[in-house]
N, C-alpha and C positions, 0 to 999 in steps of 0.2 A: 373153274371158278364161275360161278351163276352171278350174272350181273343184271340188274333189274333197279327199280325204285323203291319205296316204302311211302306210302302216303300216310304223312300224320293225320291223326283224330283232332290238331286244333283249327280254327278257324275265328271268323269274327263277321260276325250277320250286325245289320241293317240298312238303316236308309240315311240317305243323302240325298239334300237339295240339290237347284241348279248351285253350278259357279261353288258347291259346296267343297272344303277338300278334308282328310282324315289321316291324321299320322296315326301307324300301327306300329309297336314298337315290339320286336321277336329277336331273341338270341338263336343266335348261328355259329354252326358249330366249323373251325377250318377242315377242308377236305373232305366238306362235304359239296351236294347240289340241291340249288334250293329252285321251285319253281313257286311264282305267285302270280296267283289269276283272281279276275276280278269278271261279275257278269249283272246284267240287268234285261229285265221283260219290255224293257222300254226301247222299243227300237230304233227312233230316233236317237237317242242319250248317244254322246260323245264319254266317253272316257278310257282313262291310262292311269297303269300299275309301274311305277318307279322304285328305285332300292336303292337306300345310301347307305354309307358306313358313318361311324359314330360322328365322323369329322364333318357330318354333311355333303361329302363328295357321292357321284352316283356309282356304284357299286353294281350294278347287271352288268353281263354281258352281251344279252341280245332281251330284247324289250319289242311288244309287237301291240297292234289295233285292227281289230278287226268285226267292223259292223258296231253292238254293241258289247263287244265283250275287248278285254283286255291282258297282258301278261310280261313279266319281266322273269328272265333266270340271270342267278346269281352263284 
């Protein structure tokens, strides 16, 4: 059995203030792996990638920061 990833063709480009935040809302499929990253040219910039379920509760299992780039799997 060949196990590997599939990256999907969706995504969601723009810009964000400071102190700005942006809910994206994606159906997921059970028993699957989902990874979501987030990046910026700005090197100073602080930011995090989080994932909840419908209830509001956080829903990753490992979520990471690093520099200015960001990522949560789910």
């Amino acid at each position: 059995m060949k196990e590997g990833f599939t990256v999907r063709e969706d995504y969601w480009g723009g810009d964000l203030g400071v102190k700005q935040t942006k809910a994206i809302v994606h159906q997921l499929f059970k028993g699957n792996e989902y990874w979501f990253w987030m990046g910026t040219e700005v090197e100073n910039a602080k930011i995090s990638v989080h994932v909840y379920d419908s209830n509001g509760n956080l829903a990753e299992v490992e979520q990471w920061q690093k520099q200015h780039f960001a990522a949560a799997r789910v």
